[in-house]
LUMROPA-979041 format. One record per atom (N, C-alpha, C, CB): residue in one letter; x negated, y, z negated. Coordinates in steps of 0.05 Angstrom, whole numbers, padded with zeros to 5 digits, always signed. Glycine has a CB too. Layout:
// residues N
AXYZ/...
***
This chain:
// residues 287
X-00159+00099+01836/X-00151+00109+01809/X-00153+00087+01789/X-00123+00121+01810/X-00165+00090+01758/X-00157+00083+01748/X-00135+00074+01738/X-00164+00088+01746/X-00128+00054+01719/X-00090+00042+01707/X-00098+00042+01688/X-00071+00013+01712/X-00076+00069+01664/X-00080+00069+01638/X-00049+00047+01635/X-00082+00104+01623/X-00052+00044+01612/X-00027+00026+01599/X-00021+00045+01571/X-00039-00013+01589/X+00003+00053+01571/X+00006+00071+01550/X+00033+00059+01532/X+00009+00102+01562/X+00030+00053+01501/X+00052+00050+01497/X+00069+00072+01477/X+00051+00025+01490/X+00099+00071+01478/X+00103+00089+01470/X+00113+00120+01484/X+00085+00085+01460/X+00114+00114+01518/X+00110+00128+01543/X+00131+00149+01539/X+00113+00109+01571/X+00160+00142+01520/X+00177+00152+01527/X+00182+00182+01499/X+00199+00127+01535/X+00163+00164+01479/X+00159+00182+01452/X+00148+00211+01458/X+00137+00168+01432/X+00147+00229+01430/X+00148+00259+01434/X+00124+00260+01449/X+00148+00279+01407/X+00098+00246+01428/X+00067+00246+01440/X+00063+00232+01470/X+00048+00228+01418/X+00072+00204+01470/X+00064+00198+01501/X+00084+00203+01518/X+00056+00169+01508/X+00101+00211+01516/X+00115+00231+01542/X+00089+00246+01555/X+00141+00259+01529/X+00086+00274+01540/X+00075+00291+01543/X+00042+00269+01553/X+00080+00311+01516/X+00029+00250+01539/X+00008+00248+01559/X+00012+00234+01580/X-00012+00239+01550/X+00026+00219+01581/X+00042+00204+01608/X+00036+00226+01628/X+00080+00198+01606/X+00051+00254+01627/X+00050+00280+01656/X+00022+00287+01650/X+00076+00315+01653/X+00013+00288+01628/X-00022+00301+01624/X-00046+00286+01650/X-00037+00286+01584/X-00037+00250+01644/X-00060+00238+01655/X-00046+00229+01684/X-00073+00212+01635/X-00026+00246+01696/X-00008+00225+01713/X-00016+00240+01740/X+00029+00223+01705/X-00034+00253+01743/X-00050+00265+01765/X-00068+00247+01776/X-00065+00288+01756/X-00080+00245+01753/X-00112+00237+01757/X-00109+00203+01762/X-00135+00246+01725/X-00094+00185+01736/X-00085+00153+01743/X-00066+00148+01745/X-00088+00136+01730/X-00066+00124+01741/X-00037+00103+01748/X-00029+00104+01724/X-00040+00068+01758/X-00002+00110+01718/X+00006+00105+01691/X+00025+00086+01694/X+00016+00129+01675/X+00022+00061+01672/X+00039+00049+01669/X+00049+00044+01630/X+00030+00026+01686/X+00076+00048+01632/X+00084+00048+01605/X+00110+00028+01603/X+00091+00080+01595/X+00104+00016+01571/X+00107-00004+01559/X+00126+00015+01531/X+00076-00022+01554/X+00152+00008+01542/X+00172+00016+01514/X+00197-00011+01506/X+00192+00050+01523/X+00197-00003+01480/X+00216-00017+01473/X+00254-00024+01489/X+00215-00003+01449/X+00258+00012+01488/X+00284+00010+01499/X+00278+00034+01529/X+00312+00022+01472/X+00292+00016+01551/X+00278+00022+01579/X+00305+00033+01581/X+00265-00004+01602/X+00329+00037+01572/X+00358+00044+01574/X+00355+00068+01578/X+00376+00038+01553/X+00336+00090+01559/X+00341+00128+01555/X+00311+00127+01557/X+00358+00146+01518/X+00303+00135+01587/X+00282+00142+01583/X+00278+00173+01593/X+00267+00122+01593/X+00292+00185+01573/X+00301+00217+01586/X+00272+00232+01575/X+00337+00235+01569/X+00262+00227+01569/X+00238+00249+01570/X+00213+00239+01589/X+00225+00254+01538/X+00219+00218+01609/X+00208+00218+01637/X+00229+00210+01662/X+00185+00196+01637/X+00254+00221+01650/X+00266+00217+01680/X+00259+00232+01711/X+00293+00223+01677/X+00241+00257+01690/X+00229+00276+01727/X+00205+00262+01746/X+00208+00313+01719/X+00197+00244+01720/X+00177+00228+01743/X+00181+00201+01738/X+00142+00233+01741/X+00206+00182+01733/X+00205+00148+01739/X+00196+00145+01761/X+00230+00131+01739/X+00200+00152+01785/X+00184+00145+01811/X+00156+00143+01816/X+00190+00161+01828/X+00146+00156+01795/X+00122+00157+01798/X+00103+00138+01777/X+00117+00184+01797/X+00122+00137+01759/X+00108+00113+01735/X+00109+00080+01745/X+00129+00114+01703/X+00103+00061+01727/X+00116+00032+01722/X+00121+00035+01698/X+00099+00006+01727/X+00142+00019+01691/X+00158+00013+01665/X+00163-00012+01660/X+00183+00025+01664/X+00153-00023+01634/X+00153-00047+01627/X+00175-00048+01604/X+00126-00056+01620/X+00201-00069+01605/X+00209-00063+01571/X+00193-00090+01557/X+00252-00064+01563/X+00189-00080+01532/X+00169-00108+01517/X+00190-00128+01512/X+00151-00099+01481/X+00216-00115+01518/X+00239-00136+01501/X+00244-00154+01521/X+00269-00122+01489/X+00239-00154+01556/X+00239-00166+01569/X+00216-00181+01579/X+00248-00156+01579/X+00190-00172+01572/X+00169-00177+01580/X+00149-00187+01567/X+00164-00161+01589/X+00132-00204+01567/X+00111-00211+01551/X+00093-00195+01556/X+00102-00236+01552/X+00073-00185+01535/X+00051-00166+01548/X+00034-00181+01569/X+00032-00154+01524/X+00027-00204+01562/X+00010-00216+01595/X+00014-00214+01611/X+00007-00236+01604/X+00041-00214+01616/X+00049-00205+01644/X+00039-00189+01658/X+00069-00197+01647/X+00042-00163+01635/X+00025-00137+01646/X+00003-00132+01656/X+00021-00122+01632/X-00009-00142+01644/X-00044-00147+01649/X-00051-00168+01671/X-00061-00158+01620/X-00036-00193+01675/X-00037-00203+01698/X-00023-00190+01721/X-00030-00227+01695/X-00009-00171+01731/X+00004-00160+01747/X-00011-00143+01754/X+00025-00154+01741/X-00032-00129+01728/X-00035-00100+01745/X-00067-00110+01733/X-00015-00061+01731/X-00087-00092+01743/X-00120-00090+01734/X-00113-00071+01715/X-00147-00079+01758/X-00116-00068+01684/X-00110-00043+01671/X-00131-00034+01661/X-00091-00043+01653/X-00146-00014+01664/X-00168-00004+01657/X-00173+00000+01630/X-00170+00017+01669/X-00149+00027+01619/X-00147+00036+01589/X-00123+00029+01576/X-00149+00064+01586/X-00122+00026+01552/X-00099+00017+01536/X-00095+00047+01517/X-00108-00016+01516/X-00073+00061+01517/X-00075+00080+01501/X-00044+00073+01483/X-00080+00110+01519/X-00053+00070+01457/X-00021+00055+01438/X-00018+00082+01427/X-00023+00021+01407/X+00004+00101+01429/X+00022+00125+01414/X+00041+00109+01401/X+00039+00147+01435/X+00061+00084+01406/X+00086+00081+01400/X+00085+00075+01368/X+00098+00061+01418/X+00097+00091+01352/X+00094+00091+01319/X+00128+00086+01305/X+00077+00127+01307/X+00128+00068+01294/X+00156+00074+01263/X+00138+00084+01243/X+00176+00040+01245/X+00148+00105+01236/X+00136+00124+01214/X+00161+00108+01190/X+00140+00167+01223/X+00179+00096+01190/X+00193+00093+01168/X+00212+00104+01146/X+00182+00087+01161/X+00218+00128+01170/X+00233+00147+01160/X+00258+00146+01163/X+00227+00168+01167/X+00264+00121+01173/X+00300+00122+01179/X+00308+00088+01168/X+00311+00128+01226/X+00291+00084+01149/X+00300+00059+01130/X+00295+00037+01151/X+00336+00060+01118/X+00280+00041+01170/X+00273+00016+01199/X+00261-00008+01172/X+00235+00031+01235/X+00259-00026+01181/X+00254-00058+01168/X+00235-00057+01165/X+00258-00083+01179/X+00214-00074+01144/X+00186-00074+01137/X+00179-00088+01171/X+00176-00097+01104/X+00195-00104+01170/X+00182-00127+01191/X+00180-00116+01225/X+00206-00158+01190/X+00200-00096+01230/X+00196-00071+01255/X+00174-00055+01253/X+00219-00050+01255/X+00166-00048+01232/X+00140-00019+01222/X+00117-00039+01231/X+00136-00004+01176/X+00113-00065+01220/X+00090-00083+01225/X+00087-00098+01249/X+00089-00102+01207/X+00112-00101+01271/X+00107-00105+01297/X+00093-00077+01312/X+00134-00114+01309/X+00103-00062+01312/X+00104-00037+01321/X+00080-00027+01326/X+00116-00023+01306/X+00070-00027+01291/X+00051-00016+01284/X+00021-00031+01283/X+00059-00006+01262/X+00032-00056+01283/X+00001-00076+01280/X+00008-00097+01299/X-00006-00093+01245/X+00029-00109+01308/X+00027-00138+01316/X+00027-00135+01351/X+00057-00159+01302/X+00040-00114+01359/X+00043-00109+01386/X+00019-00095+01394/X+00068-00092+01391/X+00001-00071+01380/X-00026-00060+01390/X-00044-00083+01384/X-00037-00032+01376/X-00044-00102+01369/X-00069-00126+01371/X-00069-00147+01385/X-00075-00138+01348/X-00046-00142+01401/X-00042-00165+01413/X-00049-00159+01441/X-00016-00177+01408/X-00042-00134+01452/X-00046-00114+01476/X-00081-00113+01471/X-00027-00077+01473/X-00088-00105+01448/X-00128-00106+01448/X-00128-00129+01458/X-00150-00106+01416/X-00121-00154+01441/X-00141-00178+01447/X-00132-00185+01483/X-00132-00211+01421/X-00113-00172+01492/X-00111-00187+01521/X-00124-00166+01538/X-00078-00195+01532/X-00136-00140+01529/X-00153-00113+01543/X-00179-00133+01540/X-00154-00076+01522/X-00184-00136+01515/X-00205-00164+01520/X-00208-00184+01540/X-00201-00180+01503/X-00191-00190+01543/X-00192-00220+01556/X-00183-00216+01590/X-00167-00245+01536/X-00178-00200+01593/X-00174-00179+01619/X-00195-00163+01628/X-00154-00158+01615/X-00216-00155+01615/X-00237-00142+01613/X-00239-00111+01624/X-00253-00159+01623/X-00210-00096+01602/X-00201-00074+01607/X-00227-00060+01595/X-00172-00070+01595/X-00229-00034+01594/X-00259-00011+01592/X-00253-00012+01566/X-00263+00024+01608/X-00232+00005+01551/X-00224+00020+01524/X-00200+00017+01515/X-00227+00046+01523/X-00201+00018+01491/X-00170+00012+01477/X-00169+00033+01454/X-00165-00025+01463/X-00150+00054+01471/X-00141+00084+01441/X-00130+00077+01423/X-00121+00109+01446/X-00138+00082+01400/X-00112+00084+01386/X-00100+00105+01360/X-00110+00059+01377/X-00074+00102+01363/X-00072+00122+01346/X-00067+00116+01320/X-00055+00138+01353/X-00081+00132+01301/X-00082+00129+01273/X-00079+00153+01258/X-00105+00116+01266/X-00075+00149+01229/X-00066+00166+01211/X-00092+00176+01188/X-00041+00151+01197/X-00100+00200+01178/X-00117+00205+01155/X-00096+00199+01133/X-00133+00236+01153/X-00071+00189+01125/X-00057+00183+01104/X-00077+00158+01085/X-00028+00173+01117/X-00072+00154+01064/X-00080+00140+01045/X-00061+00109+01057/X-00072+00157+01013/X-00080+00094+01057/X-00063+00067+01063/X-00043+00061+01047/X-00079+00043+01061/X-00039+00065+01024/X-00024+00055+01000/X-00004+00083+01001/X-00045+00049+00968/X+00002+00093+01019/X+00022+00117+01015/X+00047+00111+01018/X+00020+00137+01032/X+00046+00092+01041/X+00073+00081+01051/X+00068+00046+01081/X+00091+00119+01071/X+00089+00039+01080/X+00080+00017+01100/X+00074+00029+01122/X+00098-00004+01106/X+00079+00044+01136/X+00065+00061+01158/X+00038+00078+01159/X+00081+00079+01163/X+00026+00081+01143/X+00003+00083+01123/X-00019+00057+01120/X+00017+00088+01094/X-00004+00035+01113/X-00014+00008+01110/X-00018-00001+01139/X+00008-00011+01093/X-00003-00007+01157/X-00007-00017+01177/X-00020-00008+01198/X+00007-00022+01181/X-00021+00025+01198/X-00042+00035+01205/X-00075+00033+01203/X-00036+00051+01200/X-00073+00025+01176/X-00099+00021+01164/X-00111-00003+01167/X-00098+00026+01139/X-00086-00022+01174/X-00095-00055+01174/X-00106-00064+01212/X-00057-00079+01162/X-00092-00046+01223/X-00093-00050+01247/X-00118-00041+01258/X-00073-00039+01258/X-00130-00020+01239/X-00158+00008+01237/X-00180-00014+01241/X-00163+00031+01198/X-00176-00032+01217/X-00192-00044+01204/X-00207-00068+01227/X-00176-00054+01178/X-00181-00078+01235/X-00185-00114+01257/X-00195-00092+01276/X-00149-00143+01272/X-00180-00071+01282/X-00213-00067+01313/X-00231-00063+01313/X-00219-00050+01331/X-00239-00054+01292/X-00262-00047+01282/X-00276-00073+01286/X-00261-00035+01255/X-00266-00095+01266/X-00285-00125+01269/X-00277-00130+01303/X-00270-00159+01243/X-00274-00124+01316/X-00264-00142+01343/X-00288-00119+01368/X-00214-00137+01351/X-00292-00097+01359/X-00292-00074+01385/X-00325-00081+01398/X-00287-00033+01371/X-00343-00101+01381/X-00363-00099+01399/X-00349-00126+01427/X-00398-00107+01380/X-00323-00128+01429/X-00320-00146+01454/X-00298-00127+01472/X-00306-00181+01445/X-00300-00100+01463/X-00284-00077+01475/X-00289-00051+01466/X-00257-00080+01472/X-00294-00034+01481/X-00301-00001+01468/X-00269+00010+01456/X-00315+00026+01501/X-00265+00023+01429/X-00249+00028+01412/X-00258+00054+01404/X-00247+00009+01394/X-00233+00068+01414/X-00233+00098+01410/X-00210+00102+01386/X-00225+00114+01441/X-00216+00104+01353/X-00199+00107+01341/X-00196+00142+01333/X-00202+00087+01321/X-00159+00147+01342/X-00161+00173+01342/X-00141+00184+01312/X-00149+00184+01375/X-00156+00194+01300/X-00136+00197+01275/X-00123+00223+01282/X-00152+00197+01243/X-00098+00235+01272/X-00082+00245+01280/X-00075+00265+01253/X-00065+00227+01292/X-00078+00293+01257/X-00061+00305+01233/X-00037+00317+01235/X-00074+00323+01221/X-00020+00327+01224/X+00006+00328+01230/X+00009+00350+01250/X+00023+00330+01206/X+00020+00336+01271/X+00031+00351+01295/X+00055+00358+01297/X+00027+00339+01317/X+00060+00376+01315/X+00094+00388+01310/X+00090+00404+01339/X+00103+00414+01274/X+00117+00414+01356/X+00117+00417+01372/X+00142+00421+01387/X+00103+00404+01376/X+00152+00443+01406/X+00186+00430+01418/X+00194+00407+01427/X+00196+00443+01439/X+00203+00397+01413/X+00223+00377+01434/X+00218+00349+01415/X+00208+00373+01475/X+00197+00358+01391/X+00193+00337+01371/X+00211+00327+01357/X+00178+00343+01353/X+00213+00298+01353/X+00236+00282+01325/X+00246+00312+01305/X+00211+00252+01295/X+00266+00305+01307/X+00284+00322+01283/X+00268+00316+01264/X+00316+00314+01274/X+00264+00294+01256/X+00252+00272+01227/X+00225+00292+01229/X+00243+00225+01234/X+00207+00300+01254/X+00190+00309+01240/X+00185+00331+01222/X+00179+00309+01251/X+00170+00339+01202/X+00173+00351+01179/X+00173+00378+01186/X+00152+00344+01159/X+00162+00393+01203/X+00161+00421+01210/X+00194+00421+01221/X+00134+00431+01233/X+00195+00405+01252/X+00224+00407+01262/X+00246+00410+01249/X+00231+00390+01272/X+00243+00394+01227/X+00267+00384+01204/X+00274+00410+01189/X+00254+00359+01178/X+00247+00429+01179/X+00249+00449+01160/X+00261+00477+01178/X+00217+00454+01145/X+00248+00474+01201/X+00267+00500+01216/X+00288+00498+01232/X+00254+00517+01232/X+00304+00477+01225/X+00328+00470+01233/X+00343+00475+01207/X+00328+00442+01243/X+00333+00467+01196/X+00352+00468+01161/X+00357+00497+01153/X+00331+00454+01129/X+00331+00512+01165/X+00324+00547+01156/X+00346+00558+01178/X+00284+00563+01163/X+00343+00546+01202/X+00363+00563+01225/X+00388+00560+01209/X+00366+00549+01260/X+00394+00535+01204/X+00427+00535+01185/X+00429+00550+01164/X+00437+00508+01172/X+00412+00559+01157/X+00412+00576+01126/X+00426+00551+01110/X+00434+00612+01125/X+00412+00532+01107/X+00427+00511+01088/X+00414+00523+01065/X+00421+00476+01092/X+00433+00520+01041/X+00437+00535+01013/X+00412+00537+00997/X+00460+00520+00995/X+00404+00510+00996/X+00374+00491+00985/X+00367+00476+00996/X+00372+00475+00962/X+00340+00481+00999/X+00319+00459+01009/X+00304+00453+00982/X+00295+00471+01035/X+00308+00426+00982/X+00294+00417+00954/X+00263+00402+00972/X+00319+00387+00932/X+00244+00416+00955/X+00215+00407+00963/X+00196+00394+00948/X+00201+00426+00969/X+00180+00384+00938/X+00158+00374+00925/X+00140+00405+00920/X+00142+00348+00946/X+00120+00405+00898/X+00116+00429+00892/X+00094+00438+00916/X+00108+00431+00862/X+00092+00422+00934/X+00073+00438+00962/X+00051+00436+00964/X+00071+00465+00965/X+00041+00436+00939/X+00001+00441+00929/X-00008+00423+00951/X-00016+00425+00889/X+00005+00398+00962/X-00012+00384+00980/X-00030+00401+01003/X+00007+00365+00993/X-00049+00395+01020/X-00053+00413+01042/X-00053+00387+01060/X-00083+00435+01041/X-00045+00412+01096/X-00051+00398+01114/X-00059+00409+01134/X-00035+00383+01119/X-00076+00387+01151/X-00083+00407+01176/X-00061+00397+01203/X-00121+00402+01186/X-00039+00427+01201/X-00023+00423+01221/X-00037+00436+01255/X+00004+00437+01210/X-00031+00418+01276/X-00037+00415+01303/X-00020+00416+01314/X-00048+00399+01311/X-00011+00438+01340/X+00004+00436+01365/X+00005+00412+01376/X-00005+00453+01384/X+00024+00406+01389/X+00020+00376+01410/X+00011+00378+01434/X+00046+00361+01418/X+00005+00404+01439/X-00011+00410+01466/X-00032+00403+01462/X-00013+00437+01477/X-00042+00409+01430/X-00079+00413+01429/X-00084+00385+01432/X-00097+00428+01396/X-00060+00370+01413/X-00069+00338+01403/X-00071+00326+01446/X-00028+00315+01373/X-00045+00332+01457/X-00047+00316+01477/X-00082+00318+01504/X-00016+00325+01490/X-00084+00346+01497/X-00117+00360+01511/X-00130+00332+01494/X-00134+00405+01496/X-00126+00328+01469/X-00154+00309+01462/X-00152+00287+01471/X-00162+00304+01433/X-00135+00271+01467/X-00126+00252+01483/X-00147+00248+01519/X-00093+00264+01486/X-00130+00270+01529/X-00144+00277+01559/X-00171+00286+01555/X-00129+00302+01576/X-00190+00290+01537/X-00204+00297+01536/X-00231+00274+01532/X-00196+00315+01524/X-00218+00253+01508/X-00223+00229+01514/X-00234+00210+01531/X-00211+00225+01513/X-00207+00204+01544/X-00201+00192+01568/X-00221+00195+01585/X-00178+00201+01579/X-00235+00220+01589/X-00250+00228+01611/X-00279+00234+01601/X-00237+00252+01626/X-00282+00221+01580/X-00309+00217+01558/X-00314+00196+01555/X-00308+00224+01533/X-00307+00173+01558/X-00309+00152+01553/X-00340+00146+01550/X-00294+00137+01570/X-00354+00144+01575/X-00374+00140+01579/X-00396+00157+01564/X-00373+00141+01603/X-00386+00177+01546/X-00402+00190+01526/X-00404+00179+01499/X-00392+00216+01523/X-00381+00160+01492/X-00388+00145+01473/X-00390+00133+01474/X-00383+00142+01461/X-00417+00123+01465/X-00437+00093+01466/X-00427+00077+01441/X-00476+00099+01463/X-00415+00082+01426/X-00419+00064+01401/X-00383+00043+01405/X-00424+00091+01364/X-00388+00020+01397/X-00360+00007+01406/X-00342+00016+01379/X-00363-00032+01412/X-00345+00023+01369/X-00322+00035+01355/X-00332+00062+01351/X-00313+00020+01327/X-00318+00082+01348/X-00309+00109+01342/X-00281+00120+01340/X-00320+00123+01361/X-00289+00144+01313/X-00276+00145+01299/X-00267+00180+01303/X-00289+00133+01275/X-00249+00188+01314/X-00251+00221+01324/X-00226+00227+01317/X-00257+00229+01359/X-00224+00253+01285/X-00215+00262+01277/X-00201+00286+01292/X-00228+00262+01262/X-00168+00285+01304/X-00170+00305+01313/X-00143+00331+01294/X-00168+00295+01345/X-00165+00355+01296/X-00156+00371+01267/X-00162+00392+01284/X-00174+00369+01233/X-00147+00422+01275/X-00153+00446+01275/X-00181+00457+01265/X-00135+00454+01263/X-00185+00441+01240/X-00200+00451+01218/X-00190+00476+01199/X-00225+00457+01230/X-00172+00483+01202/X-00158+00492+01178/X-00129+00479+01169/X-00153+00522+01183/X-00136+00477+01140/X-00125+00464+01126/X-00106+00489+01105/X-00149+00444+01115/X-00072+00473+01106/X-00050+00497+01095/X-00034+00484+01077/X-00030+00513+01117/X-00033+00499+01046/X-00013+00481+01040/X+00020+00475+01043/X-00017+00482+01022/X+00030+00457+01042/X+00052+00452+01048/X+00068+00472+01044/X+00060+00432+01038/X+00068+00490+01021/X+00088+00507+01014/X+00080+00538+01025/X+00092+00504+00983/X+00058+00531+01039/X+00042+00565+01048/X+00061+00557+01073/X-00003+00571+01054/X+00062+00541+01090/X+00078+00525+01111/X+00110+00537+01119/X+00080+00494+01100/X+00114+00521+01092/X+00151+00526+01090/X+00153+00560+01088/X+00170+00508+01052/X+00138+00568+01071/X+00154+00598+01073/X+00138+00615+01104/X+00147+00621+01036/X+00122+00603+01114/X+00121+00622+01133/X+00143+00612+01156/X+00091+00625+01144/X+00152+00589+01146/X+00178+00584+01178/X+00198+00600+01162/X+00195+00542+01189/X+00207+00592+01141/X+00220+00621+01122/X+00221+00646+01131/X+00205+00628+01097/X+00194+00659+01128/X+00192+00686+01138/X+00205+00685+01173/X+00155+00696+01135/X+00194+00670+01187/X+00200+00674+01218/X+00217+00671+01229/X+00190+00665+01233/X+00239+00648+01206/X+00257+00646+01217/X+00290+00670+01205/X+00256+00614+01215/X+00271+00681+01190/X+00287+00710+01169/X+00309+00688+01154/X+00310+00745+01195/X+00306+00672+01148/X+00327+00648+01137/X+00336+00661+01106/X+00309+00611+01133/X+00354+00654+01091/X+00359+00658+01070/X+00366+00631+01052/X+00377+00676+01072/X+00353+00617+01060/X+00353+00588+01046/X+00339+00587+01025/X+00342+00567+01060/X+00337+00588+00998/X+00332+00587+00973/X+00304+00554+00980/X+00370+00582+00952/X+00287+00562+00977/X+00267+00543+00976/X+00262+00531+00950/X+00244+00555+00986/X+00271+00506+00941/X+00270+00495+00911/X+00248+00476+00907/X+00297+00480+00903/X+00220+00491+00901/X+00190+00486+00909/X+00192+00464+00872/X+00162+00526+00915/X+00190+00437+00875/X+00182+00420+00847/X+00213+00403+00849/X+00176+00445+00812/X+00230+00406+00864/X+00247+00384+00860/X+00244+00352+00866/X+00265+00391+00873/X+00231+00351+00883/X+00221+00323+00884/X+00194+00317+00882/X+00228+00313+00906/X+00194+00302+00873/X+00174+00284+00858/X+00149+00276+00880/X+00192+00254+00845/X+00116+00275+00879/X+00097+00270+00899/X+00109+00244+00903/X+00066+00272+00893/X+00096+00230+00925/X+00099+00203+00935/X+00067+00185+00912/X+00095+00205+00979/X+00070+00164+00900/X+00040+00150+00900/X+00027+00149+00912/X+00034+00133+00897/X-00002+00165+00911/X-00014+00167+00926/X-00020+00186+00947/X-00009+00153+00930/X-00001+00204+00945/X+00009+00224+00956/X-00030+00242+00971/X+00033+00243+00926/X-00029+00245+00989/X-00055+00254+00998/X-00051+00288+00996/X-00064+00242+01030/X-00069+00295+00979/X-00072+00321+00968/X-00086+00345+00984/X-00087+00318+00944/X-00109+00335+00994/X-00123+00348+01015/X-00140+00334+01027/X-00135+00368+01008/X-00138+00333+01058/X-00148+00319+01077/X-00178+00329+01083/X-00130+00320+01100/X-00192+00303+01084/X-00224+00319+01097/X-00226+00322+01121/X-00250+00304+01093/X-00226+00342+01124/X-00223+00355+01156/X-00251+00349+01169/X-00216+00393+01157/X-00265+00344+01199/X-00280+00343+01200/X-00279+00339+01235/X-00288+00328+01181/X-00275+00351+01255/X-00269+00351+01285/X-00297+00354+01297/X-00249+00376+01295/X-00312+00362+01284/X-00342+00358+01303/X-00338+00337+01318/X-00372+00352+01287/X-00338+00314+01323/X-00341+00288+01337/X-00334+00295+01367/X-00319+00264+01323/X-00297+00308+01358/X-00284+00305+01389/X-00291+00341+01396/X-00239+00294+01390/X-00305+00352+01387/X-00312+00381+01388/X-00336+00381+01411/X-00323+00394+01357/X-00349+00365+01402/X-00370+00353+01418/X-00366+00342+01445/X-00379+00335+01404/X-00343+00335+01449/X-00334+00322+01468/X-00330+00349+01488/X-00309+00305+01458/X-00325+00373+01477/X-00315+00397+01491/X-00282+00410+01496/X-00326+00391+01516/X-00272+00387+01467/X-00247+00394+01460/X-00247+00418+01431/X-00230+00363+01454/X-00224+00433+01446/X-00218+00451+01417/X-00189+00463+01420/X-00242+00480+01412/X-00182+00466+01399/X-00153+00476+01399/X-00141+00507+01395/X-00143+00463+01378/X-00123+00506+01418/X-00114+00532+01428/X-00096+00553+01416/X-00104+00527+01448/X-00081+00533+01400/X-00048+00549+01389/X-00044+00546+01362/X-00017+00534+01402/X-00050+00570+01350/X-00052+00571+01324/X-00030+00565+01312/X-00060+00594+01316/X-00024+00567+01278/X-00012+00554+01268/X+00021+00575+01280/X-00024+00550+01237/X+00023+00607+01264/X+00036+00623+01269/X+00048+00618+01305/X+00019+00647+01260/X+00030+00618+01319/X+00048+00623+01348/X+00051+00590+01356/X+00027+00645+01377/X+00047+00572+01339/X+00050+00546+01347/X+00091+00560+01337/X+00024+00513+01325/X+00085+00553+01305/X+00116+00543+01297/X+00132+00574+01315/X+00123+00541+01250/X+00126+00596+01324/X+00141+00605+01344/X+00157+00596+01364/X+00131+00615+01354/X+00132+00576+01384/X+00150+00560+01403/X+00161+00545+01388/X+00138+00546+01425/X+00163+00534+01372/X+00181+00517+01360/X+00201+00524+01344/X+00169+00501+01347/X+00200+00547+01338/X+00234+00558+01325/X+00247+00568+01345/X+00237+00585+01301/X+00236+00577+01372/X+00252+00597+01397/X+00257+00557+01413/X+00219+00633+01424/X+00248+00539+01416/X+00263+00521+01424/X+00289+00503+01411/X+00246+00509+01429/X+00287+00505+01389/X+00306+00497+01364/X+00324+00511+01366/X+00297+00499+01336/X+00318+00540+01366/X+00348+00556+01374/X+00361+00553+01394/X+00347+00580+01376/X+00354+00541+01414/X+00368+00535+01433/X+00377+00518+01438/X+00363+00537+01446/
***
């Protein structure tokens, strides 16, 4: 078997590919806090677990042969976390894991990235900065950059934006104050996102070029406020939706260029539409 190295193992996204690829390889995962790792306690026996706070990443790579490097672990910067946490996280810990997939002479190094505007937010920025150095680095490593559109799913961060809104709708909280919506996005199940991922993984050898760039999208694109009121409608909520109270962000990305041919090609496509996506996700919230 292959040894993927995944970081991030214990998050909404690499949980879920952790059990996806944990058939086929060796998974070993690299998290911050090794204390709660409750969204793989059904299989620790079957993983390795590194904490980074104990461990130097060399270690890792001298201990084990690691084939693939796949980095999920993200601060989105939504809970006031430090500039200087978002830029380890997000840039200093995945370039440092590349350059030693390098120097280890690991196959591929995933990563995950954002279609956000760099200048949106520091999670935005460092995404983009991190985009950028593999790009100069990947003819000494194949680089699978996977951009990501907003996913949502059971068992996702409260913080995330769908979770957040039909939690607030289940409470029938009084007002939800929103931005006026016009933005669009292309929202994705975490099943479909985690299939691409696995779908990837087992492509490698189809992409010849040392960097690539694979957009993974529905291809329909909704706006934010077409969004909110259909969790509205489903969730029969009586929450007063206050669509123009807050103000866009600078920069604020208006409508994304959708474009999935790449990983379409690959023989990935997505299963769970928007409607029976946020289903499972209001019938798990209620519970």
């Amino acid at each position: 078997m292959q040894t993927i190295l995944i970081t991030g193992g214990n998050g909404f996204l690499g949980s879920h590919l952790v059990k996806a690829l944990l058939s086929q390889y060796t998974i070993i995962v690299l998290e911050k806090n090794t204390s709660n790792l409750f969204r793989l306690n059904d299989i620790l026996s079957q993983i390795k677990v590194y904490d980074i706070d104990q461990v130097q990443p060399e270690v890792i790579f001298a201990e084990n042969k690691i084939d693939i490097v796949i980095h999920t672990a993200t601060i989105y910067g939504r809970n006031n976390e430090a500039v200087e946490d978002i830029v380890a996280t997000n840039f200093s810990l995945p370039f440092s894991l590349f350059r030693l997939g390098v120097k280890y002479k690991a196959q591929a190094f995933i990563n995950t990235d954002t279609v956000l505007d760099r200048n949106v937010s520091p999670y935005a920025l460092t995404k983009a900065q991190l985009r950028e150095w593999l790009k100069l680095y990947a003819h000494e490593i194949k680089v699978v950059n996977m951009q990501l559109e907003h996913f949502y799913g059971p068992g996702g961060s409260m913080d995330n934006f769908i979770s957040m809104m039909v939690q607030k709708m289940l409470a029938n909280t009084p007002q939800i104050d929103l931005t006026l919506g016009e933005q669009k996005r292309d929202f994705l199940y975490f099943d479909d996102v985690v299939s691409a991922f696995v779908t990837v993984v087992a492509s490698l050898d189809k992409l010849t070029e040392p960097f690539s760039t694979l957009q993974v999208a529905s291809g329909e694109v909704v706006s934010i406020r077409s969004m909110v009121e259909t969790i509205k409608r489903l969730t029969q909520s009586s929450s007063i939706l206050n669509f123009g109270a807050v103000a866009y962000r600078p920069n604020e990305l208006m409508e994304p260029e959708t474009d999935n041919s790449k990983i379409k090609k690959l023989g990935w496509n997505p299963s769970v539409m928007i409607e029976e996506g946020l289903k499972r996700t209001i019938a798990y919230i209620k519970k």
